[in-house]
N, C-alpha and C positions, 0 to 999 in steps of 0.2 A: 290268562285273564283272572282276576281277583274278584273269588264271587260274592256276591252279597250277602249270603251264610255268612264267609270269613270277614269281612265289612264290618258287620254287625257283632260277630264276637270280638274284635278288637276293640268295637267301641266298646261294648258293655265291660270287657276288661279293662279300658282306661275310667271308666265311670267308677269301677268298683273298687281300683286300684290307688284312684287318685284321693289325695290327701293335702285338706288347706287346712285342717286346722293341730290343734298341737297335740303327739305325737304320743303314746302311753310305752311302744318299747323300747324307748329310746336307749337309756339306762348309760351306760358308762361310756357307750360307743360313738354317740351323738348321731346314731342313726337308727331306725326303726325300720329293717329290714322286712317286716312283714307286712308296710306299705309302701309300695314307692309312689313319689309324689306326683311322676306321673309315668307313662310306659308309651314309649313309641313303637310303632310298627315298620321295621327296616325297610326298604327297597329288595325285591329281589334279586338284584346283584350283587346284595350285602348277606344274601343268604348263609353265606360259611363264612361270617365276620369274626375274625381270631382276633384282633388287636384295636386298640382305642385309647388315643390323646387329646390332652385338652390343645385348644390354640387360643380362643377368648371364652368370653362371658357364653357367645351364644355357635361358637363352633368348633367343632372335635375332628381329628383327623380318623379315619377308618384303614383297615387293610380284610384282605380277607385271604382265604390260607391257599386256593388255587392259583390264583395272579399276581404278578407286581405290577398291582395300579393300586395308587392313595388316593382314598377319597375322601373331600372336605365335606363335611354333613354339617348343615345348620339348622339348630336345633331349634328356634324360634319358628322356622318354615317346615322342619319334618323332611328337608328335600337333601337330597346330594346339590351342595354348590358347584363342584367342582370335582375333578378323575384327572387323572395322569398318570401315564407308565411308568416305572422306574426301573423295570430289571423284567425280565425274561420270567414264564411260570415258574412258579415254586412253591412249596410247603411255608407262607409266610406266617408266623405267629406272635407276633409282637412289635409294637411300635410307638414311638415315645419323640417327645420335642423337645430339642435342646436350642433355645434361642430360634434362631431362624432355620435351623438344623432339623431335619428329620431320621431317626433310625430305625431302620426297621431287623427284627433277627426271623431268621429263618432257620426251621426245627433243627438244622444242625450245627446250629452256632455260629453258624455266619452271620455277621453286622454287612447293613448298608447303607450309607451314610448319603444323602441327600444334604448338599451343602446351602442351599437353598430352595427350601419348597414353593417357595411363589413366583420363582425367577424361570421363564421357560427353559432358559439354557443352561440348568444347575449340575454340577459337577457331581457323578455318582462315586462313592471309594466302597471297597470292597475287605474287608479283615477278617480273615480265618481266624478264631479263638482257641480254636484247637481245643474246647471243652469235651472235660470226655464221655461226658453224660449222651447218650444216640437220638436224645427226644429232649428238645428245651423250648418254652415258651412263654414264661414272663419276660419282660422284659422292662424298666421305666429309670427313670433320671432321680439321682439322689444328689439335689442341688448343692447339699451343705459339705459332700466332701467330693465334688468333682467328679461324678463317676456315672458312670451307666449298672446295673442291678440287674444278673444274667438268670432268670430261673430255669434251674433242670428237673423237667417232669419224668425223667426216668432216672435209675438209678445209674452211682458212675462207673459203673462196672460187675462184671460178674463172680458168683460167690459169696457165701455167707456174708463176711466182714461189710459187703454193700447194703444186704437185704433193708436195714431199716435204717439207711442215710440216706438224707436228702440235703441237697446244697443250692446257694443262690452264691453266681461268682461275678466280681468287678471290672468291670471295662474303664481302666482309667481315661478321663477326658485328655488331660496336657499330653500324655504319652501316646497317646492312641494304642494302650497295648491293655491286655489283661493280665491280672495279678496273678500269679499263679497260684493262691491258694483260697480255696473259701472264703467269704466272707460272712457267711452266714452255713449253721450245721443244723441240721436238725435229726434230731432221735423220732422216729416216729414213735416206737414203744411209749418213750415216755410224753408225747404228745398223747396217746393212747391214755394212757393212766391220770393226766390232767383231765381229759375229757370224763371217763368212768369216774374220778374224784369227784368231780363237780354235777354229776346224772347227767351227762349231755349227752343225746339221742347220737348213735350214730348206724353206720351202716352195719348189717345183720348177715351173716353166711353161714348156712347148716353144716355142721360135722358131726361125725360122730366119735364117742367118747363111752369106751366099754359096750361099745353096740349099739347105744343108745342116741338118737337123734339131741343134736345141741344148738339152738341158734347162740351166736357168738360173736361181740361188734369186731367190727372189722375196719382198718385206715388202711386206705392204700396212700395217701398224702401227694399225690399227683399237680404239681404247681399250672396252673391252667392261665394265673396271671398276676399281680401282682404292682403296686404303686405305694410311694410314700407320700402320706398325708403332710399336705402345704402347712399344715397349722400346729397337729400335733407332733409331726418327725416321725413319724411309727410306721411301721409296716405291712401292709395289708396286701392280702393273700387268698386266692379263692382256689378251691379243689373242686375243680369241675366233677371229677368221677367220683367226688364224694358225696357232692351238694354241701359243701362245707365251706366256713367263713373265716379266716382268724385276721386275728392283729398281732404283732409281735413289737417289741421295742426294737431298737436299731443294734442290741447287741442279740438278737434273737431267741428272746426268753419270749416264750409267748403268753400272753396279757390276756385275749380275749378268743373264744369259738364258738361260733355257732351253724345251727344247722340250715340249709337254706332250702325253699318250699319248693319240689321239682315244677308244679304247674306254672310257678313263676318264673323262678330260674331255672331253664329248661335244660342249658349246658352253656354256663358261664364263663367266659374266656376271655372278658375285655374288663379292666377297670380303672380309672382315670379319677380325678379332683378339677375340682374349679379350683378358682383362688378363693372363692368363697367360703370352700367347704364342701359346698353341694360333691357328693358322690354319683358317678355313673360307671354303671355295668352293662355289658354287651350279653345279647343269651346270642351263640348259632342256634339255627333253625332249626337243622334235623327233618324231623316230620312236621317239625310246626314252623310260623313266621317267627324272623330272626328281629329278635326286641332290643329296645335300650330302655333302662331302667333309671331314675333319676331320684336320688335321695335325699332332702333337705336337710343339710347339716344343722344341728342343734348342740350347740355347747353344753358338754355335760353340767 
C-alpha cells in the first residue's frame, strides 16, 4: 500500500518539477533537462520498467525486464490501459513500434516481434541476432533507412582491443536479418576527451598515482537506451551507470553530453519521442518509485 509520506513527495516533486513556462537550459538541445514538464509516478508493476514507445499523442507502450507482458500506459490518465503477455519471463530491455508492429529485445539480442499489438490473436516471431555483445539494451526504429538500432551495453568481447568500444548494430526491416557489421562505433577515450574539452562534469574514481590519492573522471558509456529524434534524425543516448545524456548525428560523431541530476533520473533506461517533439524518459525504481519524465520540445 502507498503511503501518504510517498503521496505527498511525489506530489511536491511534480509541483517542483513541473514547468509551463519558457525554459532557460534549453540551449541547442531543445530540451531543458533540468525540468521536466512534468513527472509521473509509475504503477508498481512497472517498478523495473526497462523499455518505452511512443504509440499516440497520449499513449506509450511499456515493458519491464522480469516479464513478457506489454503495457499500454496512458498518459493523459497516469493509468495502465492495457497488459498482455507476449513471451514467457525474461531479461526484457527494449522496445520500439514499427507500424502496427511491436519489438521488443531481450538482454541478449534476441528480437520479438509482435505482428500486431492490438489484435488478441497476434502472431509472435522470434530472431536470434547473434550479437556478440552478452548485455544489450537500446533498442528503437530508425524510420528513414528501414531498420531497427540494436544497443550493446557491454562490451563485444574480451581483451584489450574491446576495452573502450562500444557499438549500436542494425536489424534490417525488408530482410529481417541483421547487418553484420556496426553501425555505429564508438571510442569512449575519445568520448572522454570531448567531455574534459568541454569541462563536462563526469563521474570520479580514486586511484592512486605515486602513492598518492587521485580522484580521476571516469566513462563507463554503458547504452541503457536510445531513440532517434522524429524531427531532428539524431541520436539520442542515455548511460544509465553514468547519469549521462548525449546526442550524436546519424553518422556517430557526437554533438551534444550532458550530465543528468541522480535525484531525478534515478536509473534511466527508457526513452521515446512524440511526433511532436515532446521527449519522455523512464527512471526504474530501484529503491525509489519508477517515474516517467516528460520534456517539452522547444526548437532551438
Amino acid at each position: 500500500m502507498t503511503t501518504p509520506s510517498i503521496l505527498l513527495g511525489a506530489a511536491l516533486l511534480l509541483a517542483t518539477c513541473s514547468s509551463s513556462g519558457p525554459a532557460t537550459n534549453v540551449g541547442s538541445t531543445g530540451y531543458d533537462l533540468s525540468k521536466p514538464t512534468s513527472i509521473s509516478v509509475l504503477p508498481d508493476t512497472l517498478h523495473e520498467v526497462s523499455g518505452v514507445t511512443d504509440i499516440d499523442a497520449r499513449t506509450v507502450a511499456c515493458i519491464q525486464d522480469e516479464n513478457g507482458i506489454l503495457f499500454l500506459y496512458d498518459l493523459a490518465t497516469n493509468a495502465i490501459r492495457e497488459q498482455f503477455q507476449f513471451h514467457i519471463d525474461g531479461d526484457y530491455e527494449g522496445v520500439t513500434r514499427v507500424g502496427d508492429a511491436m519489438y521488443i529485445l531481450r538482454s541478449d539480442a534476441t528480437l520479438f516481434e509482435v505482428d500486431d499489438y492490438r489484435r488478441k490473436d497476434f502472431t509472435l516471431r522470434t530472431y536470434s541476432t547473434a550479437i556478440p555483445a552478452r548485455n544489450n539494451e537500446g533498442l528503437c526504429y530508425d524510420e528513414a533507412n528501414n531498420r531497427l538500432l540494436i544497443g550493446c551495453k557491454s562490451k563485444l568481447g574480451k581483451g584489450p582491443e574491446f576495452k573502450d568500444k562500444r557499438a549500436i548494430y542494425a536489424f534490417d526491416l525488408a530482410t529481417k536479418t541483421l547487418l553484420p557489421d556496426p553501425v555505429f562505433e564508438f571510442d569512449v577515450q575519445a568520448i572522454k576527451e570531448f567531455a574534459m574539452a568541454r569541462k563536462i562534469d563526469l563521474p570520479t574514481r580514486s586511484r592512486k598515482k605515486k602513492g598518492v590519492p587521485v580522484d580521476e573522471p571516469m566513462l563507463k558509456f554503458m547504452t541503457s537506451a536510445i531513440s532517434v529524434h522524429p524531427i531532428r534524425n539524431e541520436l539520442f543516448l542515455l548511460s544509465a551507470a553514468d547519469h549521462l545524456f548525449f546526442i550524436f548525428d546519424m553518422n556517430g560523431k557526437v554533438l551534444h553530453m550532458e550530465p543528468l541530476d541522480p535525484k531525478v533520473f534515478n536509473k534511466a533506461e527508457g526513452i521515446t519521442f512524440l511526433d511532436n517533439g515532446d521527449m519522455l524518459i523512464t527512471n526504474e525504481g530501484q529503491d525509489h518509485k519508477p517515474t516517467l519524465l516528460r520534456f517539452t520540445y522547444r526548437k532551438p
